[in-house]
C-alpha positions in Angstrom: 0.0 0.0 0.0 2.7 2.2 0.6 3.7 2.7 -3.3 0.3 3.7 -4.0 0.0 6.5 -1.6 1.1 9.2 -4.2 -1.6 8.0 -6.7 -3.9 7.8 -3.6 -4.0 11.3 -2.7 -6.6 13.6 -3.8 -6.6 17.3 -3.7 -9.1 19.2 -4.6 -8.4 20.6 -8.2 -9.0 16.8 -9.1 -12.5 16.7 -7.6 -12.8 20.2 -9.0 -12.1 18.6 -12.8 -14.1 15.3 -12.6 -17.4 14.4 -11.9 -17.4 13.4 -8.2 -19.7 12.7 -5.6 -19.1 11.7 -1.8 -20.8 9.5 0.8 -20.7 11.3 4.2 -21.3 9.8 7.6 -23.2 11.6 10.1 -21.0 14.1 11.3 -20.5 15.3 7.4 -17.3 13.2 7.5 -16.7 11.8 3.6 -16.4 7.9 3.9 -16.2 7.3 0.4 -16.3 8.7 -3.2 -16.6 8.1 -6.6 -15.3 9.9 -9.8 -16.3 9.6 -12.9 -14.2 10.2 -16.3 -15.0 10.3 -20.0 -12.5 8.6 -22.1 -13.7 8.6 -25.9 -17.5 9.0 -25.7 -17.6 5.9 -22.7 -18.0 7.0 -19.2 -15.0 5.4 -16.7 -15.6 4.9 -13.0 -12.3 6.3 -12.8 -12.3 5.6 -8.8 -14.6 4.1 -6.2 -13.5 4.4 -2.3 -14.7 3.3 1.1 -12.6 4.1 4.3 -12.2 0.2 5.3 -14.3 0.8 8.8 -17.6 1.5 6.7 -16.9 -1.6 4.3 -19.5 -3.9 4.3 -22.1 -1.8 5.1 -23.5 -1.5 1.6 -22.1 2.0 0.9 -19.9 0.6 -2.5 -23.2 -0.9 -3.9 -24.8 2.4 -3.4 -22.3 4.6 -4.7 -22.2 2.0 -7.6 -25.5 2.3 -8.0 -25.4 6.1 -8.2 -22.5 6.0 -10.7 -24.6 4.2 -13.1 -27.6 6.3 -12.8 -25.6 9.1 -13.5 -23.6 7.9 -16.7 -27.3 6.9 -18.1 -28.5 10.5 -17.0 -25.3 11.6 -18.8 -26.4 9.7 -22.0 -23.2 6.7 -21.6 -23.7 3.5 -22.9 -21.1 2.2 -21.5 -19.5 2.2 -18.2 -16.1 0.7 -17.6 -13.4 0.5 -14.7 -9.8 -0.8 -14.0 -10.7 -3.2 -11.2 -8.4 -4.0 -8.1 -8.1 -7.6 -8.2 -9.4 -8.1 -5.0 -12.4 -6.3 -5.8 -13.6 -8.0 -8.8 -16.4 -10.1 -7.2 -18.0 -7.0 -6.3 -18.2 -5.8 -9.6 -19.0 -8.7 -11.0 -22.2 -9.2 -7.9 -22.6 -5.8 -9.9 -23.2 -7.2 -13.0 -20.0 -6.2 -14.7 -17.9 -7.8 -17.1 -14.3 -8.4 -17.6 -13.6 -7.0 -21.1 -9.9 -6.7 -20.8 -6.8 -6.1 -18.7 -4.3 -3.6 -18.1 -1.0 -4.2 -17.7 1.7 -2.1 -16.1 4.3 -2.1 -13.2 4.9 -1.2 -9.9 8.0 -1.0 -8.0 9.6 -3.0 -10.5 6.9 -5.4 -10.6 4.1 -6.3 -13.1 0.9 -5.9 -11.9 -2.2 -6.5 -14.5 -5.7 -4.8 -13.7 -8.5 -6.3 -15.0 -10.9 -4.1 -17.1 -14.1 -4.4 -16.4 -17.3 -3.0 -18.6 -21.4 -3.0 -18.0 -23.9 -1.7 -20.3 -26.3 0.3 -19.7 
């Protein structure tokens, strides 16, 4: 985990420049977020986050659920992400697809992220 910290770390401007939405606990705390990205007319679920204490709790399937209501409201046909590995049951319980991979390395190692695509 600690080699993905500096691609972990968002600042405002990228919020600012994407479309984004937040989950927030009851004190107004943000617990998780999503962003989504266009990439050549097909809408990207560029990143999907949950603090690990709220895991579990169903906030990933509702922020999932969201994201895909608002690519159709956007006019996408498509939707597509670069899954982590370990959560690719998820998006498959979701009713995505793997379509592809990605390959590339980290810390000298090759790591391979399955792409993963649902229609809607």
């Amino acid at each position: 985990m600690k080699l993905w910290i500096p691609q972990l770390r968002f600042g405002p401007a990228y919020f600012e420049a994407k479309e984004s939405w937040a989950a927030e606990s009851a004190d107004h705390t943000v617990i998780a977020f999503y962003t989504l990205q266009d990439r050549d007319g097909i809408a990207w679920l560029e990143n999907i986050w949950v603090l690990p204490e709220y895991m579990g709790q169903g906030i990933g399937k509702d922020l999932f659920t969201d994201a895909l209501s608002r690519a159709r409201a956007l006019g996408y046909k498509i939707l597509r992400l670069e899954a982590e590995p370990n959560a690719i049951g998820f998006y498959e319980k979701m009713g995505m697809r793997k379509v592809g991979e990605y390959e590339y390395e980290l810390d000298g190692q090759p790591r391979i992220l399955p792409i993963m695509e649902i229609d809607l």
